[in-house]
C-alpha positions as CSV (number, residue, x, y, z in Angstrom):
1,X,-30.6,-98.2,40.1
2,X,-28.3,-100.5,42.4
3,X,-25.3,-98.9,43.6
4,X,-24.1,-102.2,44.3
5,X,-23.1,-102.9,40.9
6,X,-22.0,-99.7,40.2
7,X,-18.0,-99.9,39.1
8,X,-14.8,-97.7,37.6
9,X,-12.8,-100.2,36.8
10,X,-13.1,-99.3,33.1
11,X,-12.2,-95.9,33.6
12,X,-8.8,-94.6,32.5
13,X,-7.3,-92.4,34.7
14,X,-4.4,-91.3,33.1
15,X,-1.9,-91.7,35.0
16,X,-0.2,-94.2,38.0
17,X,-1.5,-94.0,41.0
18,X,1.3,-92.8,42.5
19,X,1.4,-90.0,40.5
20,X,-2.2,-89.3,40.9
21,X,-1.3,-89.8,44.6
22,X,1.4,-87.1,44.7
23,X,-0.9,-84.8,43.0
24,X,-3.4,-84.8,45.7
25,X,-0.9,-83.7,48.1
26,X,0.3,-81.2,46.1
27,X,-3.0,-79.7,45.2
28,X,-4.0,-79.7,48.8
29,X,-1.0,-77.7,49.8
30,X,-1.2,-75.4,46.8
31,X,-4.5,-75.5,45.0
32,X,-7.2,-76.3,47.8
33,X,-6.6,-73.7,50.4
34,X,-6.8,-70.2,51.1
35,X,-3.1,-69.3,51.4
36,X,-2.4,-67.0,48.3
37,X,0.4,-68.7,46.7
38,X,1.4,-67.4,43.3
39,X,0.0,-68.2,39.9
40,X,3.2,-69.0,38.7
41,X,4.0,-71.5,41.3
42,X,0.6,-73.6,40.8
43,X,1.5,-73.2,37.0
44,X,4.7,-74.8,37.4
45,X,2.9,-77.4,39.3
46,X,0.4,-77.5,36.6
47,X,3.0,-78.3,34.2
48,X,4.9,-80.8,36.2
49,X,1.9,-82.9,36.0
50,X,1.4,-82.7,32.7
51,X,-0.9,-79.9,32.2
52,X,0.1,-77.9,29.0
53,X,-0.3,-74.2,30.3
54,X,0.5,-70.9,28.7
55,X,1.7,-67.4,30.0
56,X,0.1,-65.2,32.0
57,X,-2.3,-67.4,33.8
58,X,-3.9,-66.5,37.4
59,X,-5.1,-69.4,39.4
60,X,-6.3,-67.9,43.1
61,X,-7.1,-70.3,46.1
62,X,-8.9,-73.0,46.6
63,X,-8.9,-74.5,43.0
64,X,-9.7,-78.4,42.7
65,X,-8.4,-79.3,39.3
66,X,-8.9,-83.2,39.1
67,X,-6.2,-84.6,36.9
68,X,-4.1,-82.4,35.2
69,X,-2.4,-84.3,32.6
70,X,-6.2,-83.9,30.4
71,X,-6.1,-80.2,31.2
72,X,-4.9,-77.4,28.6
73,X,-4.9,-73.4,29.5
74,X,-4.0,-71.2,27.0
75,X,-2.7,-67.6,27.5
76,X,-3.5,-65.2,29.6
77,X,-6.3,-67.5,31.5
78,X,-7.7,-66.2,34.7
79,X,-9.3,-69.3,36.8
80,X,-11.1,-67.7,40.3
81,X,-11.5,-69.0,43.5
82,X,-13.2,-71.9,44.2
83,X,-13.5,-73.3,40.4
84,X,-13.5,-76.7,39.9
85,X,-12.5,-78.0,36.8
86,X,-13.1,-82.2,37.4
87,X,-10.8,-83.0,34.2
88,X,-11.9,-87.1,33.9
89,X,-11.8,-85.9,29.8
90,X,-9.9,-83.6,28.2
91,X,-10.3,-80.1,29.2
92,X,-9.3,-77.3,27.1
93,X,-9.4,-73.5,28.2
94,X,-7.9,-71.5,25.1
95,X,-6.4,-67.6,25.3
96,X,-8.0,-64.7,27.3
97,X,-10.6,-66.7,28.9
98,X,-12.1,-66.1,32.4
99,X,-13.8,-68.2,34.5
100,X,-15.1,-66.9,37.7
101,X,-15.5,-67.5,41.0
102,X,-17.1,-71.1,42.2
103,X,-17.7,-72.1,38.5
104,X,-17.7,-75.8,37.7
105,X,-16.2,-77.3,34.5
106,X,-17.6,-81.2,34.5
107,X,-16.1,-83.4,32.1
108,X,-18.1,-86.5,33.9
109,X,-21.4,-87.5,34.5
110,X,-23.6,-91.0,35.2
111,X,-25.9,-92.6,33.2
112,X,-29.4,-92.5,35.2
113,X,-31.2,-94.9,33.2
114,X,-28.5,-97.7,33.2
115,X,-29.0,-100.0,36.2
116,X,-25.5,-99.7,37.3
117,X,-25.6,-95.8,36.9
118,X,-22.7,-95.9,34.4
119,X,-19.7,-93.4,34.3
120,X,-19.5,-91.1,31.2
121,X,-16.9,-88.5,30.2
122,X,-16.8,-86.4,27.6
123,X,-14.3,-83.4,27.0
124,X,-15.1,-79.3,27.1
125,X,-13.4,-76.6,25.2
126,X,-14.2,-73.1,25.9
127,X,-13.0,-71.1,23.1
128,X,-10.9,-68.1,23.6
129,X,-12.2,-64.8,24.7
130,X,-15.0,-66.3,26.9
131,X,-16.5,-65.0,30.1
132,X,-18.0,-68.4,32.2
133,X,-19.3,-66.3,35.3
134,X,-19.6,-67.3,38.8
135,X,-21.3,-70.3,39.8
136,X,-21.8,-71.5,36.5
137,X,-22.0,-75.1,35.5
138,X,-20.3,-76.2,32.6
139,X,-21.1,-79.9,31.5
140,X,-19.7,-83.1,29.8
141,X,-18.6,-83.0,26.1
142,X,-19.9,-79.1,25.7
143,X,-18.2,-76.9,23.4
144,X,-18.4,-72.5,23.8
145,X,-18.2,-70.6,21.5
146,X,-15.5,-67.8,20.7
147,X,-16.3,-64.9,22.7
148,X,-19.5,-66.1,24.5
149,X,-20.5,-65.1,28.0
150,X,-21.7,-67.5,30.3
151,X,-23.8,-65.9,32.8
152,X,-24.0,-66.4,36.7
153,X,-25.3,-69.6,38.1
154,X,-26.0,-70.8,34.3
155,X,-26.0,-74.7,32.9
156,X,-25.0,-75.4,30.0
157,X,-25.2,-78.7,29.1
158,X,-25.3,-78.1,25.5
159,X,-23.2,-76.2,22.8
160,X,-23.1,-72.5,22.6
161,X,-22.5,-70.7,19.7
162,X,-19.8,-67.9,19.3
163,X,-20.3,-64.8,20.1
164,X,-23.6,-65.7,22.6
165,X,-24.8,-64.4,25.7
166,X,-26.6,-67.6,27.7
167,X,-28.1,-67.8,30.8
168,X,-30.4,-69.9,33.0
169,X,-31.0,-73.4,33.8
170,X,-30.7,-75.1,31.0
171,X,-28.3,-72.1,29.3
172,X,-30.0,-70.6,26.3
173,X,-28.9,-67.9,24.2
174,X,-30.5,-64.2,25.2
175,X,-28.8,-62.2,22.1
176,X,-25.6,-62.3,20.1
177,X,-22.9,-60.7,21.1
């Protein structure tokens, strides 16, 4: 691969850079830091940039959320500390989901083979009542299941039917829930 031919250019990013600029700031003052501001206030935020986001959603400290304009949260959503949620697809999080602590929801990856080590997106949907535990990895153009459990430190890079429990590196199913 030669990083020197590497390029974004191509890449949509959904918004002006100005606005893309003021979200920064406003995540680092209320997203990416320890200070426990309330939900409702990063919601608002959320929403301001173009987020669609439902009731009753927690977000704790020290959330990155990359651009919230391709990011939909659905009710009652509990996002813990540390999650990142790099959004360079559409991300959707439906009802009474609850994604732990230092998880990572990765709508983008790089081609390896390509000699210009491509960008790719693809967009993730975790169906409502799911469980993605801490420090799991949740990849590119991945679907889960209604009422699937994610287990800790898990990658799923694939699908996952409803109702699973997965775990490991990659995520397979252990037994049906």
């Amino acid at each position: 691969m030669d990083l020197s031919q590497y390029s974004v250019a191509h890449f949509d990013r959904g918004a002006s850079r100005l606005k893309e600029a003021a979200w920064v700031l406003i995540k680092c003052l209320f997203f990416q830091n320890p200070w426990p501001w309330p939900s409702e206030l990063r919601v608002f935020f959320l929403r301001l940039f173009g987020a669609k986001v439902g009731g009753g959603v927690v977000i704790r400290a020290n959330v990155n959320i990359t651009f919230p304009w391709r990011l939909a949260i659905g009710d009652h959503v509990w996002i813990g500390e540390e999650v990142t949620i790099l959004s360079l697809a559409q991300v959707t999080i439906h009802s009474n989901v609850c994604i732990s602590h230092r998880a990572y929801v990765c709508a983008g990856s790089h081609d390896f083979r390509s000699p210009t080590f491509d960008l790719q997106t693809g967009p993730i949907t975790i169906n409502s009542g799911c469980w993605i535990a801490a420090q799991a990895f949740v990849g590119m153009g991945v679907e889960i299941g209604e009422g699937s459990v994610v287990s800790a430190g898990s990658v799923v890079m694939e699908n996952i039917p409803a109702r699973s429990f997965v775990r490991g590196n990659p995520a397979a199913v252990v037994k049906t829930l």
